[in-house]
N, C-alpha and C positions, 0 to 999 in steps of 0.2 A: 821273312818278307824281303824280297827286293827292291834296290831304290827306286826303280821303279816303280813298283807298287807303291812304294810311300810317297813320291811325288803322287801317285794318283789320288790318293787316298787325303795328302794336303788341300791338295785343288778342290777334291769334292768336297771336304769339312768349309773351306773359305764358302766355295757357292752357297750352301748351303746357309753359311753365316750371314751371308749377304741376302740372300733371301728373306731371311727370319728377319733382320734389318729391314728391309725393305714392305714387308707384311706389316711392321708392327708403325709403320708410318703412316702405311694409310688406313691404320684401324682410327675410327672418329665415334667418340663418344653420341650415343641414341638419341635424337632428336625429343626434347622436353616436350610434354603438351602442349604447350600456347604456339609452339610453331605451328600447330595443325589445327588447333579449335582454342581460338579467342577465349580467354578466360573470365570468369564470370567472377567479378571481387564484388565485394556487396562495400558501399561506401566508395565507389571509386569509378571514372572512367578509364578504359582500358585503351591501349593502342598498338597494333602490330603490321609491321614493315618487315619488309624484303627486299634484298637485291642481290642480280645476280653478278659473280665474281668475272662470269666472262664479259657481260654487257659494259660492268664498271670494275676494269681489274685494278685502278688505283686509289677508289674509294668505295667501296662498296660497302663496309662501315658507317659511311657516314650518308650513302644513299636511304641505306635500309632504316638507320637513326632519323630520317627527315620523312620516309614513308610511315614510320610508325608515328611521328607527330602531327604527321598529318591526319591519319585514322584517328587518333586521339580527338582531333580538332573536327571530326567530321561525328563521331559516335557525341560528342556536347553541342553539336551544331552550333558551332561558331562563325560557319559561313551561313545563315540563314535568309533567303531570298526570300523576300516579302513586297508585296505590292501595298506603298502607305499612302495615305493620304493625307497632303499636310494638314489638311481643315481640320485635322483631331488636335492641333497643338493650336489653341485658338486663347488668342486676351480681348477679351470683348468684340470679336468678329472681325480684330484687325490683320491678325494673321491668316486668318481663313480665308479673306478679301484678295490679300496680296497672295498667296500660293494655293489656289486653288487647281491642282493638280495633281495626277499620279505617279508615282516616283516608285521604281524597281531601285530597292536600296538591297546591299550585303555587309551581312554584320563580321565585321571581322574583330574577334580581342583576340589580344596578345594571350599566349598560356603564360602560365608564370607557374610554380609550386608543381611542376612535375618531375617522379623520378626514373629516371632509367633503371627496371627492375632486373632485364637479364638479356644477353645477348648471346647467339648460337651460330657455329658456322659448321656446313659440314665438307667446305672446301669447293664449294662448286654455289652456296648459296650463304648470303648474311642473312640472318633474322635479330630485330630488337623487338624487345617487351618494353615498354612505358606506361606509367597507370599517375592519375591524377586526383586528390583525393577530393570527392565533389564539396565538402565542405567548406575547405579551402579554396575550393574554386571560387564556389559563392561569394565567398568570402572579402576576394583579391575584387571579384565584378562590380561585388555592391559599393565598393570603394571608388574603383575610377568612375562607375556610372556618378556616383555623389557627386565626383570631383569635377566631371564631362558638365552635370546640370549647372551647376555652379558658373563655370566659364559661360556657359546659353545664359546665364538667368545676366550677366553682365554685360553680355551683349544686348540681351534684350533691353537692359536701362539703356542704355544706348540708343536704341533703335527709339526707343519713346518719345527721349530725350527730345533726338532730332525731329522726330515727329511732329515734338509739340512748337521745336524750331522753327518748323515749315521748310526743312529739307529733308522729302521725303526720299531723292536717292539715296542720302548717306542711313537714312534709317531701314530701308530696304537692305543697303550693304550690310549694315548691324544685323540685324532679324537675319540672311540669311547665312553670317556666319555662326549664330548662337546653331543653328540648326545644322553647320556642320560639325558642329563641336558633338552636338547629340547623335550625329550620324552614325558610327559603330556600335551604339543600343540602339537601334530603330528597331520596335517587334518586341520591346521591354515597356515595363512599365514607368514611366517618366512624367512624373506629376508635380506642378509648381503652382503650391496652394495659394500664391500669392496673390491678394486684389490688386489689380492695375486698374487706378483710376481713369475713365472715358477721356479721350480728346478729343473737346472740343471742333 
């Protein structure tokens, strides 16, 4: 074999080399199921996001991490639009007197207790999995709702208060902060068995 030939025969093992290189970089492991069909966990709500690498090339991680929480937060309806009426939170017909009206409220809670179960790229797209386990959910809800009545239920001494005062703007102010406190459960059930005695 001439040097020549073996320079040739160099060159063509390096390309070669380099090719096999370059093939083996853009092989990307098979897209898992839940990229393509939402998975069905029994005990859990689910959430799946996506973003694309060209749209967001310096986060696109953390795009598709906030689309899958948001799908989580939309499959538990946490944003739930409701038309209320305040006259259903009534203490002897004084709250139904003062807000008689209809009010487009949106329930937003915080998630809390969910985990990131898997994240996929295949170089051109991010996908996250997140799932939230519904008992816990419950769980975390029944808590701040508790906590949410509470601060209302002290507003409303308040609002009484002043009532029986005879300053009815500062007890209008009370009464309609108790009801903001209860505004991210509106469309839940929110019961304060308490008797409030009549004012005169």
């Amino acid at each position: 074999m001439t040097k020549g030939m073996i320079h040739i025969a160099v060159v063509a093992l390096a390309c070669c080399a380099v090719s096999a290189c370059s093939n083996s970089q853009d092989v990307v492991a098979p897209a898992p199921s839940w990229v393509t069909q939402s998975p069905v966990v029994p005990g859990h709500y689910v959430g799946i996001g996506s973003a694309s690498t060209l749209v967001h090339p310096l986060d696109a991680d953390a795009v598709a991490k906030a689309n899958a929480l948001d799908n989580l937060s939309r499959e538990i309806r946490v944003q739930v639009q409701s038309t209320s009426s305040m006259n259903t939170l009534q203490v002897n017909d004084w709250l139904s007197e003062s807000f008689q009206q209809q009010s487009t409220s949106s329930t937003n809670e915080d998630l809390e207790g969910f985990e990131l179960v898997d994240t996929y790229s295949d170089g051109q797209t991010v996908s996250a999995y997140y799932r939230l386990n519904k008992a816990e959910h419950a769980r975390i809800q029944a808590i701040k709702r508790q906590e949410a009545m509470n601060v209302a239920a002290g507003h409303l001494d308040k609002a009484i208060a002043a009532r029986t005062a005879g300053t009815p703007k500062t007890a209008v102010d009370c009464a309609v902060r108790g009801l903001d406190a209860l505004r991210p459960f509106f469309g839940q059930s929110l019961v304060d068995e308490r008797i409030v005695p009549p004012v005169n």
